[in-house]
C-alpha positions in Angstrom: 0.0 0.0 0.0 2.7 2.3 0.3 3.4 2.7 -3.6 0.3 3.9 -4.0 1.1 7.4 -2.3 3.9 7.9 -4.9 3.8 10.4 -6.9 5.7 8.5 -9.9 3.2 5.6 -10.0 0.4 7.8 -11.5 2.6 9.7 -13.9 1.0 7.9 -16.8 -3.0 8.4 -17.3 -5.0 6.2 -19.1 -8.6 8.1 -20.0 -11.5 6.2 -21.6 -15.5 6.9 -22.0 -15.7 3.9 -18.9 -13.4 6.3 -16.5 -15.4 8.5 -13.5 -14.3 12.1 -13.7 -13.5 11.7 -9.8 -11.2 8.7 -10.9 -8.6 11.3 -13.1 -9.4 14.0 -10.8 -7.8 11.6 -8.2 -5.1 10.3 -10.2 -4.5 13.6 -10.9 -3.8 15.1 -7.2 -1.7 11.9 -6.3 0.3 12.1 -9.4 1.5 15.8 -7.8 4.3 17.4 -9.5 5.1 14.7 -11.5 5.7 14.7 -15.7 2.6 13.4 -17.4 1.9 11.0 -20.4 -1.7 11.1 -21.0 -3.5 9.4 -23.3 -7.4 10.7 -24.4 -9.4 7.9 -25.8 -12.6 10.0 -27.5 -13.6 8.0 -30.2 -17.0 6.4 -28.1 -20.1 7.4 -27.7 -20.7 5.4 -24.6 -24.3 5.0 -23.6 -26.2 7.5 -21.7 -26.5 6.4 -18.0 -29.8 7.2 -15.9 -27.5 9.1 -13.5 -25.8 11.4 -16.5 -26.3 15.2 -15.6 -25.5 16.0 -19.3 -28.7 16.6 -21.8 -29.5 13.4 -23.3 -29.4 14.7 -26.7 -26.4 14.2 -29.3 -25.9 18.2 -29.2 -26.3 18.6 -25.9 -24.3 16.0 -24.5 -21.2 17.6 -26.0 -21.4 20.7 -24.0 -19.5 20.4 -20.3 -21.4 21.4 -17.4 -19.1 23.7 -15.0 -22.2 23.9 -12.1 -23.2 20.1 -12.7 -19.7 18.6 -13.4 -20.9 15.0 -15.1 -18.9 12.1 -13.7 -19.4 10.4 -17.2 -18.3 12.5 -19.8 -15.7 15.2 -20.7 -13.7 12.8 -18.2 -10.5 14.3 -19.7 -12.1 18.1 -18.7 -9.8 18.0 -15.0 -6.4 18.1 -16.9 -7.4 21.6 -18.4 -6.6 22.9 -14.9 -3.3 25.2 -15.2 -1.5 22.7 -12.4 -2.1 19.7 -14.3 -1.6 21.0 -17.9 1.4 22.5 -17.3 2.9 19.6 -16.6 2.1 17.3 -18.8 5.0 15.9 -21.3 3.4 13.7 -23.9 -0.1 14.0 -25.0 -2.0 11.1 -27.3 -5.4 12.6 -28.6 -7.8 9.8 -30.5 -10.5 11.8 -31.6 -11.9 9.3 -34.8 -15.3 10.8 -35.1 -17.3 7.8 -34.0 -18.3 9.6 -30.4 -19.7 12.6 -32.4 -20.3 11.8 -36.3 -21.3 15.0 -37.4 -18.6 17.6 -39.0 -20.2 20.2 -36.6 -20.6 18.2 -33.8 -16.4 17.5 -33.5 -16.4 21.0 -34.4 -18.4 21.8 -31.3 -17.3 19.5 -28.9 -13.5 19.8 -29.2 -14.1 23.5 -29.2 -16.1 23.5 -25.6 -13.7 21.5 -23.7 -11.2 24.2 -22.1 -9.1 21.0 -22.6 -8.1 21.7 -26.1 -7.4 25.5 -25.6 -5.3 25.1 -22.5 -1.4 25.4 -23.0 0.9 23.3 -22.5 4.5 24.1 -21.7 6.1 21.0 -21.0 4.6 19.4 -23.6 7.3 17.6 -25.5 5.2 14.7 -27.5 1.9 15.3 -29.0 0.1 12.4 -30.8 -2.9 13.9 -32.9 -5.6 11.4 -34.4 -8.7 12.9 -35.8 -9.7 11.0 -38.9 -13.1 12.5 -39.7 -12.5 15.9 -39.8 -9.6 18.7 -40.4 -10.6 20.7 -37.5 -7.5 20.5 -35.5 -7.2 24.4 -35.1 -8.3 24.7 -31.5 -5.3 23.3 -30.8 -2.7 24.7 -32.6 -4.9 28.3 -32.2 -2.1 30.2 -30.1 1.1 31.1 -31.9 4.1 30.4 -31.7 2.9 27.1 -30.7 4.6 24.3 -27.9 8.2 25.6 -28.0 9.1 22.7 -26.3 7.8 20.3 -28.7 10.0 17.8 -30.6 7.8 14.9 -31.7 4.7 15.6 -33.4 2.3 12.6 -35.2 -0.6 13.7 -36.8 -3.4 11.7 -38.5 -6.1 13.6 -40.3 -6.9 16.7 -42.9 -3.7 18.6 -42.8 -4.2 22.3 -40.6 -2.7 25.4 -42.2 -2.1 26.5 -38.4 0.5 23.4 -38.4 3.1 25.2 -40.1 3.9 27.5 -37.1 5.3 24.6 -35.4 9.2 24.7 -35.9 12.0 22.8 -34.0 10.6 19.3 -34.0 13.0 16.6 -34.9 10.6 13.8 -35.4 7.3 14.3 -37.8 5.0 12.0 -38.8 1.8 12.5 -41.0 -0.7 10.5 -42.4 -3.7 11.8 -44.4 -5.5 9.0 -44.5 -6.6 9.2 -48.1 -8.6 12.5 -47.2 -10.1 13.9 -50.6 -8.6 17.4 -49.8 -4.9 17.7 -50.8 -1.9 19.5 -48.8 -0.6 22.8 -50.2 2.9 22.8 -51.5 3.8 25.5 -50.3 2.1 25.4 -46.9 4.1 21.9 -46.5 7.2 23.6 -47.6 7.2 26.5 -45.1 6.6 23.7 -42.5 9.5 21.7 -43.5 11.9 25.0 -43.8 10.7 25.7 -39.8 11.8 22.0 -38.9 15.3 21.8 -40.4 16.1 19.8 -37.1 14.0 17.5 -38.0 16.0 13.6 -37.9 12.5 11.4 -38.8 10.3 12.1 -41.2 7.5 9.8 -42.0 4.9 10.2 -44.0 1.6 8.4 -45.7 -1.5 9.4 -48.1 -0.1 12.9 -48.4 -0.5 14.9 -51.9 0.1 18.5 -52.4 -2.1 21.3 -54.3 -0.2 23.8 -56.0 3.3 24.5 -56.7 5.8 25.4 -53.9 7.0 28.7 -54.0 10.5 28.7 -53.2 13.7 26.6 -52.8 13.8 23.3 -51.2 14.5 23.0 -47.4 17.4 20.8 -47.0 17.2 18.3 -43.9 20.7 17.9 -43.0 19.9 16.5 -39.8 17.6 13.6 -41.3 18.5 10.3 -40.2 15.1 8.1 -41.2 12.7 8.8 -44.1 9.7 6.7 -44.4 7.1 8.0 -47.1 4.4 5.7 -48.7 3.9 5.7 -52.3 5.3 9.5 -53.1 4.2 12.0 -55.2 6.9 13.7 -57.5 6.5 17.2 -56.2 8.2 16.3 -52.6 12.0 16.9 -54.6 10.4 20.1 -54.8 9.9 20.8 -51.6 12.6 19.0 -49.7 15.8 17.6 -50.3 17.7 15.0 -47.8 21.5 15.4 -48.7 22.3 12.1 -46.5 20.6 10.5 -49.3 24.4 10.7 -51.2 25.5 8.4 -48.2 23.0 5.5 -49.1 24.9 2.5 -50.4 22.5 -0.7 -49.8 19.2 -0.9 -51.1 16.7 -3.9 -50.4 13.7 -4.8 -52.7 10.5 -6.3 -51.3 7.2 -7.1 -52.1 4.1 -8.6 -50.2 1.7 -8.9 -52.8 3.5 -8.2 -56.4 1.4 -4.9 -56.7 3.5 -2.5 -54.1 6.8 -2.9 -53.4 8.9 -1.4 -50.9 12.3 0.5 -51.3 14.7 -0.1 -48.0 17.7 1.7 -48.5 20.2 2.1 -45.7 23.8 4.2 -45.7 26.0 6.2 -43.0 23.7 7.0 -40.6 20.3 7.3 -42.8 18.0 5.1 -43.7 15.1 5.7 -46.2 11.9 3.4 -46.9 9.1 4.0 -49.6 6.3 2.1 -51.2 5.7 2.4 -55.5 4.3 0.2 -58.1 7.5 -1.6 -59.5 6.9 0.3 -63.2 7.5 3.7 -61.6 10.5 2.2 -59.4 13.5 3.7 -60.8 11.4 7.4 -61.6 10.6 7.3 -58.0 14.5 6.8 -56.9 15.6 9.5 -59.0 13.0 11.8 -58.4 13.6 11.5 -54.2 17.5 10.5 -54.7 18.7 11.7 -58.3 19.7 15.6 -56.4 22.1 13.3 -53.9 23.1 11.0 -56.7 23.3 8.1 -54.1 25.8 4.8 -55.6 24.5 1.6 -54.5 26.7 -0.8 -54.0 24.7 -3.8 -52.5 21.4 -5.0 -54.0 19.1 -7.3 -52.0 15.3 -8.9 -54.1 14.0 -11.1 -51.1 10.3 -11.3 -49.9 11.0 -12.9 -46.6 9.7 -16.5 -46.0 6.0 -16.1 -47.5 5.2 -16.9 -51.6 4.8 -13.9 -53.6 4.2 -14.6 -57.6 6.0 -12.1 -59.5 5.2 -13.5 -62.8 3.0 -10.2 -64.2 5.3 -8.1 -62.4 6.9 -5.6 -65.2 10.4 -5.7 -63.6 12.6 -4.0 -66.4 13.2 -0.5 -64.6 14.7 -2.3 -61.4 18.3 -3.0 -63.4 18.6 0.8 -63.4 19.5 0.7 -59.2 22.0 -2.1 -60.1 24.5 -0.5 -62.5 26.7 0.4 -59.8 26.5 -2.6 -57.7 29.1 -5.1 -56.3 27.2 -7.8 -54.5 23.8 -8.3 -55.5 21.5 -11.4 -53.5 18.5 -12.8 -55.3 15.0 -14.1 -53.4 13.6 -17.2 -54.7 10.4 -15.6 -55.7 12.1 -13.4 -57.9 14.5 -16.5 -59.7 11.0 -17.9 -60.3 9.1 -14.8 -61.3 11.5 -12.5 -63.4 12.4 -14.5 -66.2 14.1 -13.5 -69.5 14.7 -9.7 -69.3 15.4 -9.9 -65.9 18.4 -12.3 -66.5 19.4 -10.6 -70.0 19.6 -7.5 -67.2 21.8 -9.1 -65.3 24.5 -10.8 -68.0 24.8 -6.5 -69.1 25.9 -5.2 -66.1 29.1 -3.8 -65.3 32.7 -5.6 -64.3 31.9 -4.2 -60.7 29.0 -6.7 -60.1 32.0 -9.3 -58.3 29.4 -11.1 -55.8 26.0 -12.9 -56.2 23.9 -15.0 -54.2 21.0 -16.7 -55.0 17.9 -18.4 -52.6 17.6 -22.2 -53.0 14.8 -24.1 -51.4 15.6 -27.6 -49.5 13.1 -29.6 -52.8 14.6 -27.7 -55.2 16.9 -31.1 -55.6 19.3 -30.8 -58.8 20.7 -34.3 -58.9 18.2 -36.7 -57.6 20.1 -40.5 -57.3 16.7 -42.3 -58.4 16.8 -40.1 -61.8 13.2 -38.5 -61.3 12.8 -35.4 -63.0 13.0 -32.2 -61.7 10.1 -29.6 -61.6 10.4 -27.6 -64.7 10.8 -24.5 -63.1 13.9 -26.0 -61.2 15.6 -27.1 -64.8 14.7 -23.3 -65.9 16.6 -21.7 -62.6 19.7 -24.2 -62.6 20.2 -23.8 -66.0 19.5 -19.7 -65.7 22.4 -19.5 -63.4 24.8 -21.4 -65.1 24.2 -19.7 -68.0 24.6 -16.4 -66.2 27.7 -17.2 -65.1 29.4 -18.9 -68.2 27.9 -15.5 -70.2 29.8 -12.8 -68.2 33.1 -15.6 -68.0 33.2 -15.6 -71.8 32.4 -11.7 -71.6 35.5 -11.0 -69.2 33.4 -9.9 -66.1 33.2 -12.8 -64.3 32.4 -13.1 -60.8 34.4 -13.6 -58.2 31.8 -15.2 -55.4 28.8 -17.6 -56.5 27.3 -17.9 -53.3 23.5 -19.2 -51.7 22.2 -16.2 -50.3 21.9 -17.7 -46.6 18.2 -16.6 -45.3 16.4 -19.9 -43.4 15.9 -19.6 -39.7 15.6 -23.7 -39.5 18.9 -25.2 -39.3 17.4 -28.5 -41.1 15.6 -26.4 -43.9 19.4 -24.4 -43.5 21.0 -28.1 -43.6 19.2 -29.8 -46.9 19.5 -26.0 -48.9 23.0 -26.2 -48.0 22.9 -29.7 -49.9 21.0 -28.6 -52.6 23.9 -26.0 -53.5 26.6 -27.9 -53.3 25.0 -30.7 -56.0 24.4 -28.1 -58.1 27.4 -26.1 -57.7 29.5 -29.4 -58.0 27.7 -30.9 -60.5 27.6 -27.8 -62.8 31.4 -27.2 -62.3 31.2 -23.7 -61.6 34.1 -23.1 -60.3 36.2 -23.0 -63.2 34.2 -19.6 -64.4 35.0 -17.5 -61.1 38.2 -15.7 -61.0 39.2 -14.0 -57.9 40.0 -10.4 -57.8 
């Protein structure tokens, strides 16, 4: 019983639609001086209890009563007191609609709760969902806004008022598909305020208009997510890390999407496209930087994905510069002619290659049953590889299996598999070390 009179042990404060208002009022007072982490759950109705004080009405339940205070709703309503805001150091908002549907209804509510127009000085992390509506300006309504804050996630219809936020180093937006674009410009102003900015993620975002001036330059950016890009962001920003990025990994779940992983000195950089617009999209977000990648990784992961209609014929463009390059089984079985033509054309700096094997893909079988015929097509893909760039004086210097199984057995028979195939082609007479 004695923990429960410290002050640490209710830092953190949960609120749902379930939670009595004398419950965080409490939880409140113990917590004392303490930091807080809250987290506002509003995306329920709830039911109305016979025992609410609030009108029973949609409208009118969204209106706090100060002389009636209702133990049921507008739980969150305590923290807008000046000793609890002001202390408070990370803030998660879910606001999704659902509690009130109505555009005017969020409207309404979110601007009635003193909550939302209180300030908050320590705040340092602010986690902003609020799907149904772009009505975030109640809270981002007193300039210059949280100059304490550094991390700032933000789901919904983008808010002009957002651009007077500066200083963060973490940003992350998702617009959800909203029909109502992001202006350029707006987006770029934003950016040029948050220079410090070292993560940078961002989803379902496209921009009206054209931006009005140079781009800002992140020089402190050390992670860039983005999911499926539009060209304007070069535009608008520029990352010049990106000239550090050296590895790049290609990766698909479902042959329609596929994800960009690139990695370098101290930046990494991931973003989703449709395989025909792959190498556009890299030299539209990259070309400025003029990034050389010198390791190229194709693997799925352990789960099936049939690349067969995949148009893969822009992906050899990211491989002229590469030295080591590891190929996923799905993509030996999937990209088929151009895709190994690709490969016999590229440069006497392409030394290493691995490929994925699978424990039944069994090349010399003692009982003299016949191999699947896509087997025959990959074995004799390889060799033929290799014997082309021999002949061609750019031959490799390692012919490896690209190593990926978790299960030593599976590790074990693929292991086996090689080695027949290897031996049994001879293929060590076409490598020549460097």
């Amino acid at each position: 019983m004695a923990l429960i009179n410290q002050p640490r042990v209710w830092s953190t404060v949960f609120i749902t639609h379930k939670d009595r208002r004398s419950f965080i009022e409490a939880c409140l007072e113990r917590s004392q001086s303490v930091a807080l982490d809250v987290t506002v759950e509003a995306s329920r109705r709830g039911r109305v209890r016979p025992d609410c004080t609030c009108d029973s009405g949609g409208r009118g339940r969204l209106i706090p009563s100060e002389r009636i205070p209702c133990e049921w709703h507008f739980q969150f309503e305590p923290l807008a007191e000046t000793k609890h805001s002001n202390r408070i150091r990370a803030l998660d908002i879910n606001f999704d609609g659902e509690w009130a549907p109505s555009t005017e209804r969020v409207r309404f509510a979110l601007g009635s709760c003193r909550f939302f127009t209180s300030s908050f000085p320590q705040l340092v992390t602010l986690t902003w969902k609020n799907e149904e509506t772009n009505h975030a300006d109640h809270i981002f309504s007193v300039p210059p806004f949280l100059p304490t804050l550094r991390s700032l996630t933000y789901m919904g219809g983008w808010s002009s008022l957002i651009t007077q936020v500066n200083n963060l180093t973490s940003f992350v937006f998702d617009g959800d598909a909203r029909p109502w674009g992001t202006s350029a410009e707006a987006f770029r102003l934003f950016m040029r305020n948050n220079r410090s900015l070292e993560s940078l993620h961002l989803r379902w975002i496209d921009f009206e208009g054209e931006a009005k001036g140079p781009p800002a330059n992140l020089s402190n950016l050390k992670s860039f997510n983005i999911g499926l890009p539009v060209k304007k962001l070069s535009t608008i920003i520029r990352v010049p890390a990106f000239q550090r990025l050296s590895s790049l990994r290609i990766s698909s779940e479902d042959a329609e999407t596929y994800t960009i992983f690139a990695t370098g000195d101290g930046i990494t950089f991931t973003a989703e496209c449709f395989l025909r617009d792959f190498a556009e999209t890299w030299e539209d977000l990259t070309g400025y930087a003029k990034p050389v990648i010198r390791h190229v990784r194709l693997y799925d992961g352990p789960d099936f994905v049939d690349h067969c209609c995949s148009d893969n014929t822009t992906v050899v463009l990211l491989m002229m510069d590469a030295q080591t390059l590891e190929v996923g089984c799905n993509y030996l079985m999937g990209w088929y002619t151009s895709f190994w033509e690709d490969l016999k054309q590229l440069g006497a700096q392409l030394k290493t290659i691995r490929f994925e094997v699978s424990g039944d893909m069994e090349p010399c079988p003692d009982d003299g049953f016949m191999h699947e015929d896509w087997d025959d097509e990959i074995w004799d893909s390889i060799e033929d590889l290799v014997k082309y760039r021999f002949d061609r004086g750019r031959p490799f210097s390692t012919i490896e299996r690209l190593v990926v199984s978790e299960s030593e057995r599976e590790n074990r028979l693929q292991a086996y598999v090689w080695r027949c195939f290897y031996g049994s082609r001879k293929l060590g007479q076409y490598v020549r070390s460097v």
